[in-house]
Backbone as CSV, one residue per row, in Angstrom:
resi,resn,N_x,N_y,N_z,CA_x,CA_y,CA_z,C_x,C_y,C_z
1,UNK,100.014,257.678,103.046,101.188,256.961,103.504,100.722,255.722,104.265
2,UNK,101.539,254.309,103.638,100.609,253.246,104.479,101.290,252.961,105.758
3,UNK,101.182,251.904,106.399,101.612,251.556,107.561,103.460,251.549,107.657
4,UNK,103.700,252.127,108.856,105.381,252.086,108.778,106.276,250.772,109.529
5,UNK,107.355,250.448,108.919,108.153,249.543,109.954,108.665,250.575,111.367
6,UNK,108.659,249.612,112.618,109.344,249.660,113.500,110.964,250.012,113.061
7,UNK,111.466,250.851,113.663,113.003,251.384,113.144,113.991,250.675,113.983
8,UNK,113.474,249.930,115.258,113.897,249.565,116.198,114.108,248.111,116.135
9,UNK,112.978,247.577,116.119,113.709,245.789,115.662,113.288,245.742,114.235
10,UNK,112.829,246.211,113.751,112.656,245.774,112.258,111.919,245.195,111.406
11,UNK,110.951,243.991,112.443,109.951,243.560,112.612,108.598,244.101,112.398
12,UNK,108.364,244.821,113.543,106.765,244.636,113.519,106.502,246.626,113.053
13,UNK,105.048,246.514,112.244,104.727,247.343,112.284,104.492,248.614,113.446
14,UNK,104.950,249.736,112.713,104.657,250.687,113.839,104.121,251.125,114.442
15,UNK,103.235,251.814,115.622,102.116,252.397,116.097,102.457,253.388,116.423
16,UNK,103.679,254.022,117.059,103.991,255.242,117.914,105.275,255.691,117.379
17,UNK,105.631,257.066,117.508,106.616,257.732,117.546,107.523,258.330,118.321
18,UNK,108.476,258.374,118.527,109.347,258.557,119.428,109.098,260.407,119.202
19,UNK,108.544,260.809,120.673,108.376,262.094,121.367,110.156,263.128,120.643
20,UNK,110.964,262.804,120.783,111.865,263.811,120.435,112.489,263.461,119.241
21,UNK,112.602,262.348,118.508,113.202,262.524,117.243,111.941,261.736,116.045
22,UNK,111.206,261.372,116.452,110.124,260.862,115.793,110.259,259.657,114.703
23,UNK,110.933,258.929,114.841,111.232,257.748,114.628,109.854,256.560,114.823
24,UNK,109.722,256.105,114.014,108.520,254.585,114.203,108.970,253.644,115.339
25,UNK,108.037,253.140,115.346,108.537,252.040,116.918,107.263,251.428,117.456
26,UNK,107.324,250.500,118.051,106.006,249.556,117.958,105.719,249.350,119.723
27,UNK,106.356,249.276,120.494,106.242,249.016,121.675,107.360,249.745,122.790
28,UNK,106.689,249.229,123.735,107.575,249.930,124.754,108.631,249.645,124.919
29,UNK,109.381,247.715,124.533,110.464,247.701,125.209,111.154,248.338,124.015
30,UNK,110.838,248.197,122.852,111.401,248.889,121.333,111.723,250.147,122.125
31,UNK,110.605,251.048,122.468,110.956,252.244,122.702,112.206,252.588,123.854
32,UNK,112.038,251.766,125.122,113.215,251.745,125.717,114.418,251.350,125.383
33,UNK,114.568,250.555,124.079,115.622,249.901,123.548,116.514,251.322,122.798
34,UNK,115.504,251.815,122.352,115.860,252.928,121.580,116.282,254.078,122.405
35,UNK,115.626,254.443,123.602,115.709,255.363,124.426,117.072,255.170,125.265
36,UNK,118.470,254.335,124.920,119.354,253.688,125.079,120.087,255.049,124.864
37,UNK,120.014,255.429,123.717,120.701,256.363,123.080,120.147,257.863,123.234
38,UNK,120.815,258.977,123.531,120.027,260.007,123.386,120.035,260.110,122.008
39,UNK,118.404,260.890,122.131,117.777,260.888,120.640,117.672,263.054,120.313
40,UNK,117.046,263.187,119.401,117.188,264.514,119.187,116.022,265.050,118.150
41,UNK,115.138,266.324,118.198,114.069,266.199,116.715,114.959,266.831,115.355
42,UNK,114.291,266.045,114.500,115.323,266.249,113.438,115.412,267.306,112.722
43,UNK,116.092,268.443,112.263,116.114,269.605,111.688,115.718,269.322,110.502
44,UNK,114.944,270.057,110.555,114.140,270.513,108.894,114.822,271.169,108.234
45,UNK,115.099,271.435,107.046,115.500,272.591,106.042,114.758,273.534,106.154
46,UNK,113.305,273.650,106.149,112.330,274.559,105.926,111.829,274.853,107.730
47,UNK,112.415,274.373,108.870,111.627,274.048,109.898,111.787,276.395,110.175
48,UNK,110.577,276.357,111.313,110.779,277.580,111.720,111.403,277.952,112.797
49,UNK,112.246,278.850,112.622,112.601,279.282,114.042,111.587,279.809,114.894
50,UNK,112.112,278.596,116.867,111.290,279.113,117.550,110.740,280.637,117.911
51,UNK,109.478,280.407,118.774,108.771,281.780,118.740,109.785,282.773,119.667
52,UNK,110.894,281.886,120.699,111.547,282.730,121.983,112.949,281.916,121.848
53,UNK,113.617,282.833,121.609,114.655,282.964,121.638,115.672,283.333,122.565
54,UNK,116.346,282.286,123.540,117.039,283.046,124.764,118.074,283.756,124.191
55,UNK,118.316,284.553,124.877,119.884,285.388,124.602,120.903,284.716,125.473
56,UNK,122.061,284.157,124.629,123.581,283.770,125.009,123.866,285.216,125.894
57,UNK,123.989,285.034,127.303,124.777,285.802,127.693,126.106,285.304,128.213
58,UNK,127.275,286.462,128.872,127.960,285.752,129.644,127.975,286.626,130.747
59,UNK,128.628,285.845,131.929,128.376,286.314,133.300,129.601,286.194,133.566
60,UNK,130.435,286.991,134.340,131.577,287.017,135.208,131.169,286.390,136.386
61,UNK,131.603,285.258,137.264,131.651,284.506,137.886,132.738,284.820,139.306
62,UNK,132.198,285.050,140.184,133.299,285.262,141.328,133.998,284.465,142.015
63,UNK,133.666,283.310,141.856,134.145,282.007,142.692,134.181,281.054,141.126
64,UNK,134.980,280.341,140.966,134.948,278.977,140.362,134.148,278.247,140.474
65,UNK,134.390,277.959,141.777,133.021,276.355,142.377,131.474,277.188,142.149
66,UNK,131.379,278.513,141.596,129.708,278.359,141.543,129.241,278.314,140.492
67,UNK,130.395,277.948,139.261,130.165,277.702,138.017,129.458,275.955,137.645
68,UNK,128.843,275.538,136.825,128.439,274.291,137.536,129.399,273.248,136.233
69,UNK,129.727,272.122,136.298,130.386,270.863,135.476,129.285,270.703,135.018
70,UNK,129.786,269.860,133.656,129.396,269.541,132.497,128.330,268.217,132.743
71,UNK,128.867,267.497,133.447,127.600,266.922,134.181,126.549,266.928,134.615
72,UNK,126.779,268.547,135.788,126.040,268.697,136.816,124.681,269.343,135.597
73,UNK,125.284,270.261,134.419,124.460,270.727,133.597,123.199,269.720,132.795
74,UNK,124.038,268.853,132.408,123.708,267.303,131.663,122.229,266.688,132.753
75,UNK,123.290,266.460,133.776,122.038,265.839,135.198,120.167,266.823,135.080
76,UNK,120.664,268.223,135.192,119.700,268.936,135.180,119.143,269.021,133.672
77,UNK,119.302,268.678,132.188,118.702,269.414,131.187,118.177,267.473,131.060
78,UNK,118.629,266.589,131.354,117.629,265.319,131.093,116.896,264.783,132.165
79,UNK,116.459,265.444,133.040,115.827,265.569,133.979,114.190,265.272,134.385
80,UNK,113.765,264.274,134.494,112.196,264.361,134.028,111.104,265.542,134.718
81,UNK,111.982,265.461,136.365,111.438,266.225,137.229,111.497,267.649,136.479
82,UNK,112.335,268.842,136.094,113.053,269.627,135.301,111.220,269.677,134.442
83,UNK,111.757,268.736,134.010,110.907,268.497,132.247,109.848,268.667,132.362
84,UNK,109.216,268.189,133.418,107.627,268.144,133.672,107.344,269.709,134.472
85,UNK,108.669,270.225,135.442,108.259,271.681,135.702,108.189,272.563,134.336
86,UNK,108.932,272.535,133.951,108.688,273.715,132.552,108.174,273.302,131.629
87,UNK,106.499,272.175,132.048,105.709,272.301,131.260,104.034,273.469,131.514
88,UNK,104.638,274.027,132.671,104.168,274.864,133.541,104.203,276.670,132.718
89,UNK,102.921,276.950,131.999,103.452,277.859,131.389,103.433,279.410,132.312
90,UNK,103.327,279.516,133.536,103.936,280.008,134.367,104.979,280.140,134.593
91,UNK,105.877,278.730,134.976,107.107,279.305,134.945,107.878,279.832,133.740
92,UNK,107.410,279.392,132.897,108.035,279.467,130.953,108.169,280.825,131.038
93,UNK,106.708,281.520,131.395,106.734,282.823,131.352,108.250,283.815,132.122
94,UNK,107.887,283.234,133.627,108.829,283.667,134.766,110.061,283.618,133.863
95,UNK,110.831,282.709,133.218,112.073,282.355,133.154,112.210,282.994,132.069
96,UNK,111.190,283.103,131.193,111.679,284.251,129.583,111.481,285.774,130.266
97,UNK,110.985,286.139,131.040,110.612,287.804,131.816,112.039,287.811,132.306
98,UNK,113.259,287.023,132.851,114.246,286.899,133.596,115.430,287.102,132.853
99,UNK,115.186,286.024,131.624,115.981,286.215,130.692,116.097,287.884,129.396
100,UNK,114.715,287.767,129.679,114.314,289.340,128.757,114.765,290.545,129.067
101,UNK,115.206,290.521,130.400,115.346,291.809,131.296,116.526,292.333,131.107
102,UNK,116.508,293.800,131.257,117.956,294.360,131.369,118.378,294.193,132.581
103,UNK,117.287,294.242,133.241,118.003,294.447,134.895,117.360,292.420,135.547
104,UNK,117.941,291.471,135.132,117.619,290.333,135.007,117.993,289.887,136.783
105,UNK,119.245,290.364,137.465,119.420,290.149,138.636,117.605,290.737,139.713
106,UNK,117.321,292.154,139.227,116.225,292.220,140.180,115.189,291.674,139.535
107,UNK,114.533,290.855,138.389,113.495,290.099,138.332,113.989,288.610,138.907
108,UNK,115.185,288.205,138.558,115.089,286.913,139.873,114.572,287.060,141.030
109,UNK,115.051,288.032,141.721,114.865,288.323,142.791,112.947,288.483,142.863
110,UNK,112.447,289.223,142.210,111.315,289.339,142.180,110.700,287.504,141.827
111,UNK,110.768,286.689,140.891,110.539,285.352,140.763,110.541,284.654,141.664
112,UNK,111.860,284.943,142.719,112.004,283.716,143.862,111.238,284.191,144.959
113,UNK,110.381,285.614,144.735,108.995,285.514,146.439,107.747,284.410,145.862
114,UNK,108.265,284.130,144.352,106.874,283.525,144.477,107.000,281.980,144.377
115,UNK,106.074,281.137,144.591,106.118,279.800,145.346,107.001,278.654,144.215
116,UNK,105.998,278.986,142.619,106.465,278.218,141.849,107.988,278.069,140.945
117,UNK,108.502,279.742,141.546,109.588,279.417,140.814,110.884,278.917,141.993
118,UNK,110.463,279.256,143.492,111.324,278.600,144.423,111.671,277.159,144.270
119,UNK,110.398,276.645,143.934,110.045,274.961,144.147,111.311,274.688,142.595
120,UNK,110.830,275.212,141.612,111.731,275.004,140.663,113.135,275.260,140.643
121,UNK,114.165,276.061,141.724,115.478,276.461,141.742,115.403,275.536,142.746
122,UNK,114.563,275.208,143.590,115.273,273.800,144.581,115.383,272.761,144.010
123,UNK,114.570,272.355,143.102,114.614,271.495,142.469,115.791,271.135,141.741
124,UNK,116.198,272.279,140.818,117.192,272.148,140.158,118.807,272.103,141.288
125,UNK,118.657,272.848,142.080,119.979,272.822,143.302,120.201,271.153,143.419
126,UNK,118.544,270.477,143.859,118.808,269.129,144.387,119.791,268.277,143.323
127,UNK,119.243,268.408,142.143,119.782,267.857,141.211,121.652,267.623,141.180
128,UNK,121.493,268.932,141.652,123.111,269.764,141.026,124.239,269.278,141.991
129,UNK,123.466,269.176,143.183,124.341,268.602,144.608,124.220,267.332,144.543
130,UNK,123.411,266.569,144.025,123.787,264.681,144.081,124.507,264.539,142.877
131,UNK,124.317,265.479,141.878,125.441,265.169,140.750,127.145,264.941,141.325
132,UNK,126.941,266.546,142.158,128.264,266.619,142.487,128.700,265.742,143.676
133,UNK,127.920,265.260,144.654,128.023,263.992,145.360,128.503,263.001,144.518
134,UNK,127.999,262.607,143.519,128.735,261.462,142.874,129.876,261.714,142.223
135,UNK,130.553,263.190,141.976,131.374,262.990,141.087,132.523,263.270,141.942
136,UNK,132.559,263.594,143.689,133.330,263.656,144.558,133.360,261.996,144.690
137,UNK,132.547,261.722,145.088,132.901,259.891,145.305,133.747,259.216,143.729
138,UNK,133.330,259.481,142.629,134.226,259.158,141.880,135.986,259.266,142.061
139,UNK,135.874,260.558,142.601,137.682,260.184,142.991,138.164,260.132,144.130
């Protein structure tokens, strides 16, 4: 396969690929031009299903307000901070042992004595409370 066009201006040959949908692209501001839009990797016909599979659960919720907006979710899943913790295959582990569990309330509990997965639920809280800071100032 010979050299590819840039998908982005059209112009110049390609060098790099865009990390989540893999698209050609030649430079950075190309790539930020592009990174305009959320992007996505592209489904294969033949692709494999991943190795871990979370389970859809649902949870009965006792309060309303501790359910989180569509935002606040959004804020936390494009997150770089987020992104770069669960490249940590420690926590990967922690959070599939949590999800795996029948009794999933006492392995949280067991997760949050230890350092790395605290740092990671504060993390994500911080997120969740300046989301919702801004979306109280919105009205």
């Amino acid at each position: 396969m010979g050299p590819r066009q840039c998908e982005v201006c059209k112009e110049a040959q390609s060098k790099y690929k865009c990390p989540s949908c893999l698209i050609p692209y030649c430079s950075l501001p190309c790539f930020k031009k592009h990174k305009e839009i959320p992007c996505a990797k592209p489904v294969s016909v033949e692709a494999k299903p991943p190795l871990i599979l979370l389970r859809e659960r649902s949870y009965e919720v006792g309060e309303q307000s501790w359910m989180l907006q569509k935002a606040q979710l959004e804020s936390v899943a494009t997150s770089n901070e987020i992104r770069d913790a669960l490249k940590d295959e420690e926590l990967r582990k922690l959070i599939c042992k949590i999800d795996c569990s029948p009794d999933a309330e006492n392995e949280l509990d067991k997760a949050m004595e230890g350092q790395i997965f605290r740092e990671f639920t504060d993390k994500i809280l911080s997120i969740v409370s300046q989301e919702q800071s801004v979306v109280a100032e919105k009205r």
